[in-house]
N, C-alpha and C positions, 0 to 999 in steps of 0.2 A: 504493500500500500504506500510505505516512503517512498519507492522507487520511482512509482508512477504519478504521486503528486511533485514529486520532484520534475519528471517529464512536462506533465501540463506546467508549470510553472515556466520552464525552460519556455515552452511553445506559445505559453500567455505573453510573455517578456518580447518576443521578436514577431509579435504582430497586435493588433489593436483590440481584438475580440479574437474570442474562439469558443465554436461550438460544440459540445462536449458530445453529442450522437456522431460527430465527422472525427473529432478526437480517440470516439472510441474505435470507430471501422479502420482508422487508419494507424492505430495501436495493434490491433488487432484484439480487442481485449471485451470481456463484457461490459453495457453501458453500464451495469448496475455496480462497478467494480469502478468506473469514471465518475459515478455520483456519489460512491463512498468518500475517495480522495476528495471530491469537492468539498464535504462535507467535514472532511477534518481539517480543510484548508482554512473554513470560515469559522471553526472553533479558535483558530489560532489568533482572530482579531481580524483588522481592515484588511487581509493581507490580498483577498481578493474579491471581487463583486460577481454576483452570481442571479441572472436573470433568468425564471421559469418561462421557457417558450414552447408552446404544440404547434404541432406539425400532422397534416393528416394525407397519410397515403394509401394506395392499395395494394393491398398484398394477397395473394392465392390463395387460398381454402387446400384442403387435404383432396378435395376431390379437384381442385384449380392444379396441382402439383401433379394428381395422376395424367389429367389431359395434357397438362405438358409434355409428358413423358410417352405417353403411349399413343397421343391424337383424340381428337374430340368425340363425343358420343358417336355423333352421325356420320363421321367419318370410320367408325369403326366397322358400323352397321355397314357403310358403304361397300367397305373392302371386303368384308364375308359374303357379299354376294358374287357368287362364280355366274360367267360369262352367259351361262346354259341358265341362272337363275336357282332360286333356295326354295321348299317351302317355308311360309310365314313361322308356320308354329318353330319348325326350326333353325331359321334365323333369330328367333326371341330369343330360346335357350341356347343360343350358342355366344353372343355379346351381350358382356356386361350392361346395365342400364341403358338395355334395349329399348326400352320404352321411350323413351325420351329421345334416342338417338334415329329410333324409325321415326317418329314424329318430324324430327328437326331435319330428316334427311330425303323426307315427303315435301316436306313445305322448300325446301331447295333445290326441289325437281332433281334431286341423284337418283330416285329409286322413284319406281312402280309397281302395282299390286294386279296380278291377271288374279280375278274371284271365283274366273271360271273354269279354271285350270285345271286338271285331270287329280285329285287326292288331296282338293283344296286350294285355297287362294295361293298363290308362288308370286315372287318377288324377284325380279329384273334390273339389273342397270339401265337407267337411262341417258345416260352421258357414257363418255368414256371416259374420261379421268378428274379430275378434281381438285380442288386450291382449299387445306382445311385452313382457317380464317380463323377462327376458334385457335386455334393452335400458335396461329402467328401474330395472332393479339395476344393470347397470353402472355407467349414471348417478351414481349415487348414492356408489356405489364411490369415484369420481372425485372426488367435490365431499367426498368421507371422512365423507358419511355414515352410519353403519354403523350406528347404530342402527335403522335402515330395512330389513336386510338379515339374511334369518337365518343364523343357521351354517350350519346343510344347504345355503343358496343357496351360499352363500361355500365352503361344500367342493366342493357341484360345478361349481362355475365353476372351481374352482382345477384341479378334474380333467378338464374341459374346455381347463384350458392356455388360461382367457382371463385370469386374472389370476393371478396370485403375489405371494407375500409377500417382502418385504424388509428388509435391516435397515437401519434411518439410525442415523449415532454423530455426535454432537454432543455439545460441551459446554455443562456448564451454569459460568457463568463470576459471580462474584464482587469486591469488591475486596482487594485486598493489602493487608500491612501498607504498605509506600510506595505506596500507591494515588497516583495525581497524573493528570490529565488532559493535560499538556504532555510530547508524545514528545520528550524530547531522547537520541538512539544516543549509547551510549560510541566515544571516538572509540578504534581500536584501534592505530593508528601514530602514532609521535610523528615531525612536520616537522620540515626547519629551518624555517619560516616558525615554528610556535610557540614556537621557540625564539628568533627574534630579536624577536617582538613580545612574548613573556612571555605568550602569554597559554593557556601551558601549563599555568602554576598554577591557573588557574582551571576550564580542563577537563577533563570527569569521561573517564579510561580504562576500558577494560574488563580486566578482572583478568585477567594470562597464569595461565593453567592449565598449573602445569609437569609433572604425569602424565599430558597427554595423549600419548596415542601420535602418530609421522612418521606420514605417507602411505607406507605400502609402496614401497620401489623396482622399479620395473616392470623383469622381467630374464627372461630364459629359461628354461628348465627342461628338465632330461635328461630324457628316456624312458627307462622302465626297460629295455630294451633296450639303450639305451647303456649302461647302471650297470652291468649283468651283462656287456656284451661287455668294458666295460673290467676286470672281474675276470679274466676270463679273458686278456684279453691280457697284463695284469700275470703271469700263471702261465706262460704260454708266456716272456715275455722273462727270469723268472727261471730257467727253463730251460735259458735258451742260444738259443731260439731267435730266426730272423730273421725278420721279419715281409714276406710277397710282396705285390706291387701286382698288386689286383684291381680297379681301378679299368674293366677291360672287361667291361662287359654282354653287347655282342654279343658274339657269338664265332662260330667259322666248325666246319663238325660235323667239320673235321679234326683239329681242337683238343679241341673237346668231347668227341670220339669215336672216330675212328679212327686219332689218336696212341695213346689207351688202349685197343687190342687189344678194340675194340668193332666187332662184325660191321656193315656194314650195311643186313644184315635185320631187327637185333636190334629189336623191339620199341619200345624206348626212342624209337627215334628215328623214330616217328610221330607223326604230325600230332594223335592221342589224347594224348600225352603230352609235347608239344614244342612249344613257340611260334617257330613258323620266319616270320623276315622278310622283305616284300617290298620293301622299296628301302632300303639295296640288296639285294637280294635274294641275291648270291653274293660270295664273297671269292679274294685273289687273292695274289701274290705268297707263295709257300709257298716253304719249301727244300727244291727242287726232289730234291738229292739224297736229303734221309731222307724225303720226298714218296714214293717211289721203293721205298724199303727198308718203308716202310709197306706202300705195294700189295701186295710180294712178298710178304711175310710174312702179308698177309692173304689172297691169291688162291696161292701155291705155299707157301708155311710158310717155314721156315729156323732155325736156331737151335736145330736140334735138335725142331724143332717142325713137325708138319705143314699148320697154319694151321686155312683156313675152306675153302678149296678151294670158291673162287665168283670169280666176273669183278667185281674191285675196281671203281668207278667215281668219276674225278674230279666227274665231275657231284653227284655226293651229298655228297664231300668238300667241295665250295665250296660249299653251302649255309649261311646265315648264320643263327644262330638267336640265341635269347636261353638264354644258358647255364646249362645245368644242371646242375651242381654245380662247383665252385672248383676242382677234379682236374683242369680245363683249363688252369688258372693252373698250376697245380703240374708237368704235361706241359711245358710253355712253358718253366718255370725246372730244369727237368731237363734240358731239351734243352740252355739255355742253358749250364748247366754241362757238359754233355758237347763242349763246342768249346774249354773253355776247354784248355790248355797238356796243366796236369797237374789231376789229380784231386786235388780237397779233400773230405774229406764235411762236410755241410752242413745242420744243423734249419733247415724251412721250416717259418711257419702262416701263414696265414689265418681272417678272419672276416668273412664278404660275405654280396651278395643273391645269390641265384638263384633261376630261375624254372622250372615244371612246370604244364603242365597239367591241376590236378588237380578233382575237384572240392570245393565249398567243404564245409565242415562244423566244427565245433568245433575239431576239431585240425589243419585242413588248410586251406592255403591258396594261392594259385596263384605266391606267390614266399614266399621264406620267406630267413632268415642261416643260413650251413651255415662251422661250425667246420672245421677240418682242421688237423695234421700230419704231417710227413713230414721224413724222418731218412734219408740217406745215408748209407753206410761201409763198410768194405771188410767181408766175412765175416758180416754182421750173420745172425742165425736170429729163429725165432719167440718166444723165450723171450726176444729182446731186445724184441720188439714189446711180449710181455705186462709188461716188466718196464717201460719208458717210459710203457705205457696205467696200469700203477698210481698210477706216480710224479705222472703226471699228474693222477687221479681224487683219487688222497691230499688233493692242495693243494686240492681241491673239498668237502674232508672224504665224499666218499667212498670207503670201507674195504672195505665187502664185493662185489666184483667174481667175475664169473665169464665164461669166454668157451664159444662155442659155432661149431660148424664151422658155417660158408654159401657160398654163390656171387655171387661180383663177376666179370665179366667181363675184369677187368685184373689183379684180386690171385688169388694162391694160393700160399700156403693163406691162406683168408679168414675171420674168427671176427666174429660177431656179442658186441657187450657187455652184457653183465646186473652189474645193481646189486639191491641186498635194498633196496625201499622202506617205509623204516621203519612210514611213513601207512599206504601200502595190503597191510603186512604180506604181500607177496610180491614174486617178482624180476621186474622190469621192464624192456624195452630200452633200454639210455641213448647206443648206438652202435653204427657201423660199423668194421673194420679191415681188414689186408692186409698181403700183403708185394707189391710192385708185379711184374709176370709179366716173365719175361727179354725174351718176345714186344713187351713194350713198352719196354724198357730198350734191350738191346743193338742196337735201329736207329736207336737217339740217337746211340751212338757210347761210352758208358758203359760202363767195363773190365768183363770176365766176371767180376770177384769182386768186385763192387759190388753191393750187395744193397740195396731202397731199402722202407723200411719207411713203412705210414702210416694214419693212422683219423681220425674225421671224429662230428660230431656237429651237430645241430640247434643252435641258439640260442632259438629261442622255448619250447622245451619248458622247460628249466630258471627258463626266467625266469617262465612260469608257471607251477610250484610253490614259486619264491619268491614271489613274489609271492600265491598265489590265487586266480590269473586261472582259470577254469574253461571261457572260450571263447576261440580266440586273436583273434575278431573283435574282442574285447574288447579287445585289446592292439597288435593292427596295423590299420587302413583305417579307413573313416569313420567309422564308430561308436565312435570311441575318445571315453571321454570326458576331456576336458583336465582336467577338474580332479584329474582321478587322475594326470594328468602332471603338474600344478601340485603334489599333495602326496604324492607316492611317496618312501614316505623312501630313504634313505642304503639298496646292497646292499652284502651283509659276508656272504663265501662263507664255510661255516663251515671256514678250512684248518687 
């Protein structure tokens, strides 16, 4: 690189301008190896002036390059027809981009088609010899003679896609006010070795630049997903609540489903709507005793209840699937508290994955974060449910709630939640709730006047109306794109 900005330098010096594209052809060398040099030239100070100039020429296409070589379509076409004449179908297959060459070489009256010819239409010379024009434009092209070459030729070759135009940027370069032809680099670090020979004083630095900016520190970056889960977890813990380890994916469909008073005919737990695992395929050690109280209550009832009135089966209960929804977790730490001494009540949440198989679309996705709480205590009613879903929605700054009767399997009475969406100026679903059915309580072991309250919400929906996101592909699986994880600002729930 010294070598050759040494060169230009030489060549800038013994004439007034020079063009660094003619500098490089006639180096021999690549332009982009003449725009390096330039480039360290003007680091060095005024030493030289450097003008950005384009230039636009034409140059041949890959299929511009073969007709040079070998002769134009239709003169190809031309040459393969013998004296005695071809048939058609076999002059196609036997020259390349026939098509275009029989065409170009009909309309320039070389060739004729007899239709009526003995095994099909045959093809004929009708000239005797030929001047390929095509060929010696190219030429010419090539050597950038263009004077030679008219616009109409040069438009339809371009529309032939045998040449195209280009742009070259080159500069045109001058001398500096410090023009000098000897490269001597600033040196940018000061030794000891110049310090003990002195011969610091006399070497030229390169000037620190103190507004230049660090190199960015390379560091991680939340997904907004985590920004909004951590809003919400901050809301629950200032709550009172305790946070459940959901740290199991699998889960066995005793847990998932038939602790919560879930038939197992129900629908849910089809292979449509379920991802059940095969290795291992079934789970085992259960307690045995509320194992037990489970059956009964779903094949004879009890509790006041008269069940499902079907033949329960351990076999479907050890099926292991990947779980669908966190109310498995919450089963698990209800039960757990049902062994304990005495009764404490107790706020549980959670905010995990689960998985469904759904299909994919905009707002659907085959695993997805599902919020939940749930509230233990002796006497609790519905008007505590509704009064904990405000308190909760409040700190989310949202105000205007409504609830509406539904069906869950395990709660009753069950209210679906409505919010007034300010955006789409009407009320929209922002959740599920419940009160948890005695059917699933009392064969935990959970005193008869323990009421166990509890509602649940998506994670990805809020995080895309904060955010904007309008597809959740967009925000979960491969298509995300990082740089939107790299600069997603700061979430601030409005509480």
């Amino acid at each position: 690189m010294a070598d050759l900005a040494e060169t230009l330098l030489r060549e800038v010096e013994s004439r007034e301008s020079l063009d660094s594209l003619e500098f490089s052809n006639r180096q021999g060398v690549n332009h982009q190896a003449v725009v390096g040099a330039v480039k360290s030239l003007q680091s060095l100070g005024n030493v030289i002036n450097a003008k950005d100039q384009q230039k636009k020429k034409w140059q041949l296409t890959d299929e511009g390059l073969s007709v040079l070589q070998h002769g134009s379509h239709e003169a190809l076409v031309y040459n393969a027809v013998p004296t005695d004449g071809i048939p058609q179908s076999a002059l196609m297959a036997s020259v390349p981009n026939a098509k275009v060459g029989f065409s170009k070489a009909m309309s320039a009256g070389w060739i004729k088609v007899d239709k009526a010819a003995e095994g099909g239409p045959r093809v004929f010379r009708k000239v005797d010899s030929i001047e390929d024009v095509v060929k010696a434009c190219l030429e010419k092209i090539s050597k950038l003679q263009l004077d030679d070459v008219t616009d109409a030729q040069r438009n339809e070759y371009k529309k032939r896609k045998l040449i195209s135009e280009v742009k070259e940027v080159s500069y045109l370069i001058t001398k500096g006010e410090n023009f000098t032809t000897s490269v001597s680099k600033p040196q940018v670090d000061l030794t000891p070795e110049m310090i003990s020979s002195g011969s610091w004083k006399t070497t030229q630095f390169k000037p620190y630049n103190f507004k230049s900016l660090g190199v960015p520190a390379t560091t991680g970056h939340l997904h907004p997903l985590l920004k909004v889960r951590e809003q919400f977890r901050q809301i629950f813990l200032e709550m009172g609540f305790t946070e459940m380890p959901t740290n199991n994916y699998v889960e066995s469909s005793f847990w998932n489903f038939d602790a919560l008073f879930q038939p197992q005919q129900h629908p849910a737990r089809d292979a449509h709507d379920t991802f059940f695992i095969s290795d291992p395929k079934t789970a085992s050690a259960f307690p045995m005793d509320y194992l037990e109280k489970v059956k009964n209550i779903h094949s004879n009832g009890g509790y006041g209840s008269q069940g499902y009135k079907y033949d329960w089966k351990l076999e479907e209960a050890e099926k292991n699937i990947l779980r669908t929804h966190t109310t498995a977790v919450s089963a698990r730490m209800l039960y757990k508290l049902a062994q304990e001494k005495e009764f404490r009540p107790v706020k549980y949440f959670s905010i995990d994955r689960v998985f469904r198989n759904e299909n994919l679309d905009a707002t659907h996705l085959a695993e997805f974060q599902q919020i939940e709480g749930v509230v233990a205590d002796r006497d609790l009613t519905l008007g505590d449910l509704m009064g904990t879903i405000n308190q909760f929605f409040n700190k989310l700054g949202i105000k205007k709630l409504r609830f509406k009767p539904a069906y869950n399997p395990y709660t009753e009475p069950s209210m679906e939640i409505f919010s007034y969406h300010e955006g789409l100026k009407k009320w929209v679903e922002i959740g599920n709730s419940g009160v948890f059915r005695p059917e699933m309580l009392l064969p935990m072991g959970l005193p008869n006047d323990v009421t166990v309250i509890a509602w649940g919400l998506s994670l990805e929906r809020p995080t895309m109306i904060k955010y904007g996101i309008d597809n959740i592909r967009d925000l979960v699986g491969p298509k995300v794109n990082l740089k939107m994880v790299h600069e997603n600002p700061l979430c601030r729930l409005e509480k």
